[in-house]
N, C-alpha and C positions, 0 to 999 in steps of 0.2 A: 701672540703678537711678539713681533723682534722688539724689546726697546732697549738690551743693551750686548756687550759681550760676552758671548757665551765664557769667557776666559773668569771666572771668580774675581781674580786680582787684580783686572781689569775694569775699571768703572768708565770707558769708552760709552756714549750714544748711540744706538743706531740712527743714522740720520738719512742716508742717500746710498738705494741701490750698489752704487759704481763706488764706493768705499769696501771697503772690506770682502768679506766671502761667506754666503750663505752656504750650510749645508744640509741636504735632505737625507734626512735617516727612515727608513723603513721600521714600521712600529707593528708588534703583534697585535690582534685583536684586544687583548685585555688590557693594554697598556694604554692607562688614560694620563701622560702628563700631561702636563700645564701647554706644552708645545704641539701635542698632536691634535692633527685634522684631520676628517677623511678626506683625501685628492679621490675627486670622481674617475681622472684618467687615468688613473694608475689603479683604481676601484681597492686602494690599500690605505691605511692609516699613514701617516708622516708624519714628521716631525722636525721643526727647522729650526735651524741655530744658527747666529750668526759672529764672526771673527773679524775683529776690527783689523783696518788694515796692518798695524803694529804684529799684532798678535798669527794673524793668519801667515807672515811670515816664519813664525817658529812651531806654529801649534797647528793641530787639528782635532776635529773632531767627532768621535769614532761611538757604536754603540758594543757596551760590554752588559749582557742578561740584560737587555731592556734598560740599562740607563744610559743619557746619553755621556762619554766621556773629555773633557779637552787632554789632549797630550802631547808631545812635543814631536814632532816631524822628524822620521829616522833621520840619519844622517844622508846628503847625499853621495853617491859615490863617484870618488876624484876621476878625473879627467886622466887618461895615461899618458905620460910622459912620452913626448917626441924629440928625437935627436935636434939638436940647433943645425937649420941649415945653414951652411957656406954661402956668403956672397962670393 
């Protein structure tokens, strides 16, 4: 069950869907965290976390050997500079 953010430093609520951003991580057979379930549809184990809306702007959340990790969102990359046009 989601009850807070995945972010540690973080002491956000999960409260409503349409806040923040759930994410589904694919889970090995052996890997029994506290977050996985089996999805019938996917007939694979998952595992969901969730990022308050705060946080999901800088973080994500990624799995590294079976744990899942939050980490900060690469950089985006800038926009290329256009000449200023002439009125």
């Amino acid at each position: 069950m989601l009850s807070k953010c995945a972010n540690p430093a973080c002491s956000a609520s999960f409260r409503y869907l349409h806040e923040g951003r759930i994410f589904t991580l694919l889970c090995e057979p052996e890997f029994r965290g506290a977050h996985a379930v089996w999805d019938r549809a996917a007939e694979q184990h998952v595992a969901r976390f969730w990022l308050c809306d705060a946080c999901s702007q800088t973080m994500t959340v990624c799995r590294v050997n079976d744990h899942a990790v939050v980490r900060p969102l690469p950089p985006r990359p800038r926009a290329a500079s256009h000449p200023a046009i002439a009125a």
